[in-house]
C-alpha positions in Angstrom: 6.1 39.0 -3.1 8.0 39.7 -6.6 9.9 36.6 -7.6 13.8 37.1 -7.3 15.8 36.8 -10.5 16.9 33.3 -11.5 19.7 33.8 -14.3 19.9 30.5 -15.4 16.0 28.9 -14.8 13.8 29.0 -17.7 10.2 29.8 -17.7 8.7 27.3 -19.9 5.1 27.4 -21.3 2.2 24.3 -20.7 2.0 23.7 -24.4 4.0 22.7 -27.5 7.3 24.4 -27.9 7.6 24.5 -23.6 7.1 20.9 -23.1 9.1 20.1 -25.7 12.2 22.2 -24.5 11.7 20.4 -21.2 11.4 16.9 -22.1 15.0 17.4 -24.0 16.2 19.4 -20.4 15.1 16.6 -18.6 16.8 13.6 -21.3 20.0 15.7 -21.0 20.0 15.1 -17.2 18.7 18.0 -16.5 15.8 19.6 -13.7 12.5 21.1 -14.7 9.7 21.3 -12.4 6.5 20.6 -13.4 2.8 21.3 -12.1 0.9 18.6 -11.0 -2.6 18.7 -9.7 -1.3 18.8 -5.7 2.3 20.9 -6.0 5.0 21.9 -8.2 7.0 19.0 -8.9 10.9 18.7 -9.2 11.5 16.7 -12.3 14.5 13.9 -13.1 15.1 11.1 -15.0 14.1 8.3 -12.6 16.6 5.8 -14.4 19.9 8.3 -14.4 21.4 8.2 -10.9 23.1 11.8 -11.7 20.3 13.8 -12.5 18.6 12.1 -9.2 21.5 12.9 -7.3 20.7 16.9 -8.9 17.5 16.5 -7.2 19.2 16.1 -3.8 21.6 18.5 -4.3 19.1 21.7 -5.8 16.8 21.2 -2.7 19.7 20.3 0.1 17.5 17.0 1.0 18.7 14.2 2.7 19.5 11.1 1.0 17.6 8.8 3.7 14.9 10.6 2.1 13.1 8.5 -1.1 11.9 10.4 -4.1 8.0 9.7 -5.9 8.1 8.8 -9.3 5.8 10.1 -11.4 4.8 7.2 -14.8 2.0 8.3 -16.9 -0.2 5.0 -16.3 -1.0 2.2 -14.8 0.8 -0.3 -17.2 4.1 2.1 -17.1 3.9 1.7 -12.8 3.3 -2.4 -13.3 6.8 -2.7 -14.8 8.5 -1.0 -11.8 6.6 -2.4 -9.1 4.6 -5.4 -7.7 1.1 -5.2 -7.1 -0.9 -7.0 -4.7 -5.3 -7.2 -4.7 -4.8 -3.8 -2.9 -2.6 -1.9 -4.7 -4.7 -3.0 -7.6 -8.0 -1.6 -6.6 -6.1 1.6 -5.2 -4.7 2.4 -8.7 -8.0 1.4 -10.3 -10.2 3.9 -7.8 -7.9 6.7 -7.9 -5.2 6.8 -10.4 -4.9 9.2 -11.8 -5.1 11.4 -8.8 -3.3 12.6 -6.0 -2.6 9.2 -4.7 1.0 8.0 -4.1 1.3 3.6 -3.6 4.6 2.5 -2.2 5.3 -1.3 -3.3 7.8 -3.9 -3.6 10.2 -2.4 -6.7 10.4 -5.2 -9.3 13.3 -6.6 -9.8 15.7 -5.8 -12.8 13.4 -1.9 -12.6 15.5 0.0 -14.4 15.6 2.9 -11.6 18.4 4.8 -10.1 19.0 3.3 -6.3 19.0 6.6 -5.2 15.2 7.3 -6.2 14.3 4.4 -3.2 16.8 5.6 -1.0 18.0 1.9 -0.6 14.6 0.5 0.1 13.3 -2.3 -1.5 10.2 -0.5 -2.7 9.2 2.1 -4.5 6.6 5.3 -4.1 4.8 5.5 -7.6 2.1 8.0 -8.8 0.1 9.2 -11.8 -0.6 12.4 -11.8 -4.2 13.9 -12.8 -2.5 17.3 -14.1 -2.7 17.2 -17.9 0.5 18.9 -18.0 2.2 16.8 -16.1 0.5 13.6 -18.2 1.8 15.8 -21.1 5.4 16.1 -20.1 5.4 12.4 -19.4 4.8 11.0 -22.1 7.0 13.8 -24.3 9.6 12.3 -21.9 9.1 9.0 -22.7 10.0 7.5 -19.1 9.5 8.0 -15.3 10.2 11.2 -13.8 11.4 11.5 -10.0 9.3 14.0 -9.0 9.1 15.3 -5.0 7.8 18.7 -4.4 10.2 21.7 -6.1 11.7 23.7 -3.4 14.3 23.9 -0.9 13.9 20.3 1.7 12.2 21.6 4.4 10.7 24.9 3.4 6.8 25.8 2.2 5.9 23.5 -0.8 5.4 25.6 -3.9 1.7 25.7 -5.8 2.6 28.3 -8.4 5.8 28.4 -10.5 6.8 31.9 -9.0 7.1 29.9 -5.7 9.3 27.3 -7.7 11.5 30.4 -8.7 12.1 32.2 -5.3 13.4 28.9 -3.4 15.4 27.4 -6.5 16.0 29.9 -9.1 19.5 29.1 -10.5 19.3 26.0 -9.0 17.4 23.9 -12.0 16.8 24.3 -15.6 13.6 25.6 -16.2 10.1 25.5 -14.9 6.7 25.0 -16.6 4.4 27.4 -15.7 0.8 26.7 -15.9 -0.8 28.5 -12.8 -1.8 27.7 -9.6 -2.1 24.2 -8.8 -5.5 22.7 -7.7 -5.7 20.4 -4.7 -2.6 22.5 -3.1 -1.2 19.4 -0.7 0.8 16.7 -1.4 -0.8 13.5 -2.6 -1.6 10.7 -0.1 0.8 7.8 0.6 -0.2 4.3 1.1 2.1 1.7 1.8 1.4 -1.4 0.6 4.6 -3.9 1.2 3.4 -6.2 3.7 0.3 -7.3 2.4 -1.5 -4.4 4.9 -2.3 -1.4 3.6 -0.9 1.7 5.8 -1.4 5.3 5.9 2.5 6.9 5.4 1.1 10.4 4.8 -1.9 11.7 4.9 -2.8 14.0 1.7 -4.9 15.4 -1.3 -7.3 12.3 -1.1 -9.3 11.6 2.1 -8.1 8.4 3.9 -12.0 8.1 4.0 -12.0 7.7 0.6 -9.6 5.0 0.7 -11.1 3.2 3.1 -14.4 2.9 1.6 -12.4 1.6 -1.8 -10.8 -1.2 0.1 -13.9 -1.5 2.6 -11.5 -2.1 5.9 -9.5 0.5 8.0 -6.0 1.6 6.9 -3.4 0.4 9.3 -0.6 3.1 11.1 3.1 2.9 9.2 5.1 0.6 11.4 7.2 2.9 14.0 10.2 0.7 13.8 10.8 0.9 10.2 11.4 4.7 10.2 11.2 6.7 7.0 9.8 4.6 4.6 8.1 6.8 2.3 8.9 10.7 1.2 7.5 13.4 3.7 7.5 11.3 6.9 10.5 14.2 8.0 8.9 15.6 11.8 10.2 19.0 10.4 8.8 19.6 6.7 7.0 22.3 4.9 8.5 24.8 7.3 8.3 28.7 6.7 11.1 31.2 8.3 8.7 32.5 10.9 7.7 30.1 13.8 3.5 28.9 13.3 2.1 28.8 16.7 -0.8 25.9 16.2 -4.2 25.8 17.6 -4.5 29.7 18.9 -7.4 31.0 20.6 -5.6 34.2 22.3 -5.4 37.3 19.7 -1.9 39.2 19.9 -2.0 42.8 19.0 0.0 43.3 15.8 -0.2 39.6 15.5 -0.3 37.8 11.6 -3.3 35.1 11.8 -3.9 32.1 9.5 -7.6 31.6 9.8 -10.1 28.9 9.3 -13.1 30.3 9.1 -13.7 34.5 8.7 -10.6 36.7 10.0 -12.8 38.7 12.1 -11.1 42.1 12.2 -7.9 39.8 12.6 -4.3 40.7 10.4 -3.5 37.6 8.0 -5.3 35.7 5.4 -8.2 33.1 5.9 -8.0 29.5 4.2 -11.2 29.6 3.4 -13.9 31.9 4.7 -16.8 29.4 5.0 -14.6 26.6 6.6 -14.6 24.7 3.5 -11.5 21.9 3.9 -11.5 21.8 0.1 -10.7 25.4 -0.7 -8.3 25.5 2.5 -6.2 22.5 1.5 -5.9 24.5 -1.9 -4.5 28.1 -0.2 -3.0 26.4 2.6 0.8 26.3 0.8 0.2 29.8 -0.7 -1.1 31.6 2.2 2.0 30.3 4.3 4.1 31.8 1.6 2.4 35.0 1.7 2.4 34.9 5.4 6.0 34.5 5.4 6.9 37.1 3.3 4.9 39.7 5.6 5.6 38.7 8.7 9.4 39.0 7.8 9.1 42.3 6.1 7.3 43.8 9.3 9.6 42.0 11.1 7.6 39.7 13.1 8.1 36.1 14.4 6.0 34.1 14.5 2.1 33.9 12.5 -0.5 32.2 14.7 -2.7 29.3 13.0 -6.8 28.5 13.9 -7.7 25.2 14.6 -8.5 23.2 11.9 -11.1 19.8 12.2 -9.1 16.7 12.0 -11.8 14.7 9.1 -11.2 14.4 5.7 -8.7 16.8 4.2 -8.3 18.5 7.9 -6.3 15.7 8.5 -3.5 16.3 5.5 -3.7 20.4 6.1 -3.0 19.2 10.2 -0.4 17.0 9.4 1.6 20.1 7.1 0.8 22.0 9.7 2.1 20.2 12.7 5.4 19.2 10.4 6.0 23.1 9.4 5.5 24.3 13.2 8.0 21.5 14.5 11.3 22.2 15.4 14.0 22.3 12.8 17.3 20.1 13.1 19.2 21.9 15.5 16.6 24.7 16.4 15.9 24.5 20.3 12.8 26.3 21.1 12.7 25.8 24.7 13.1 28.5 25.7 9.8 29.9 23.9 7.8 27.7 26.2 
């Protein structure tokens, strides 16, 4: 789909003169999104409550909702947070990486209250992406970074995507291709002295669990959202996914795990790889959007998908971009 003009967003290069330009964007209190290694991110100064209030405004995102910040090491995330014997093995095994900790925000961390949404902790990352480690330190600081689109919609893995939900909307964006794991990173909370999965994402709570050699614990229902991209409706496309389909429809759009088969749609990967399907899984539902509006169709249907590994984070977009939105009653669809 051909990216809609965007008057006042700037297409930045990965190198030099582009991260340059954005870095001074971004200390004038401006928005630029970034690539990381799991989605486009949606850059702010993490210590100006304005620009973080940008943030909410470009994507139209609650403000219950807390905001990642991205630091470009371990030593940068130490002076905005507390860490425990967990955290610190977590950030030794897998930063950087697409692995988000939420802990007890330090006191006197110079960070915009609106970044933690009130909480008294805070999500921190460090991304992998070397353009993103790039822009960080040209920056000089931490960057609020949740994924750059409209709240809600299809997370974007290419800055074209970035374009057609907030062209206009933000300052520029660095394009550097495709992004590489293609889900969100994992979140782990780690406040209570128990370590919890918050979201599932691009690294295997498998993974985890063999790093801190016990099970990860459920988030704790009664604390509600505690961590970004625990919305039930998230990630959502303008046609309606129907999950788990094992009846073809004729005319129907199909997004396959495993070969299409003679079916109409797009396969996350051919060979049932959970890998490459957690990488095409954002772009696919983009692409599927797009064609099922322009033949005017409703709704795509969606294979099963195993729940191990990275099934488990490509399920969990899934089930969140299929669920009704605020206000949307699809009763009546049975």
């Amino acid at each position: 789909m051909a990216t809609p003009p965007s008057e006042n967003t700037i297409r930045l290069g990965d190198t030099g003169r582009g991260l340059r330009a954005a870095a001074a964007m971004l200390r004038d209190g401006r928005l630029v999104a970034f690539p990381t290694e799991t989605v486009y991110g949606l850059g702010a100064d993490a210590t100006d409550a304005r620009a973080v209030a940008a943030i909410f405004a470009a994507k139209g995102r609650p403000r219950f909702n807390p905001l990642i910040v991205h630091v470009p090491d371990l030593a940068a995330a130490e002076a905005l947070a507390e860490f425990d014997h967990d955290a610190q093995i977590l950030a030794d095994a897998f930063w950087p990486g697409p692995l988000t900790l939420v802990l007890p925000r330090r006191a006197g961390a110079p960070l915009a209250d609106l970044v933690t949404a009130g909480l008294p902790s805070v999500a921190l990352r460090v991304p992998a992406h070397p353009v993103a480690r790039a822009l960080l330190r040209a920056f000089g600081g931490p960057l609020a970074g949740p994924s750059a689109n409209a709240s809600g919609r299809i997370s974007p893995t290419t800055a074209d995507h970035v374009l057609h939900s907030l062209g206009g909307r933000i300052a520029g964006v660095i394009d550097a291709g495709p992004t590489g794991v293609g889900v969100e990173s994992t979140i782990i909370g780690v406040t209570d002295g128990v370590p919890r999965l918050l979201r599932p994402g691009g690294l295997p709570a498998e993974a985890i669990e063999a790093a801190l050699r016990r099970p990860l614990s459920p988030p704790v229902a009664a604390e509600g959202i505690t961590a970004p991209g625990q919305l039930g409706s998230h990630y959502a496309p303008g046609v309606r996914l129907i999950l788990d389909a094992d009846v073809a429809v004729a005319g129907a759009l199909w997004l396959a795990f495993g070969p299409l088969a003679g079916r109409r749609g797009l396969s996350l990967s051919d060979s049932r790889d959970l890998t490459e399907a957690a990488a095409h899984l954002f772009a696919h539902l983009h692409a599927l959007d797009a064609e099922a509006r322009a033949a005017g169709l409703d709704r795509v249907l969606v294979d099963p998908v195993p729940e191990t590994g990275l099934g488990r984070a490509i399920n969990d977009r899934l089930r969140r971009a299929a669920a009704p939105r605020p206000g949307e009653d699809r009763a009546k669809d049975g």
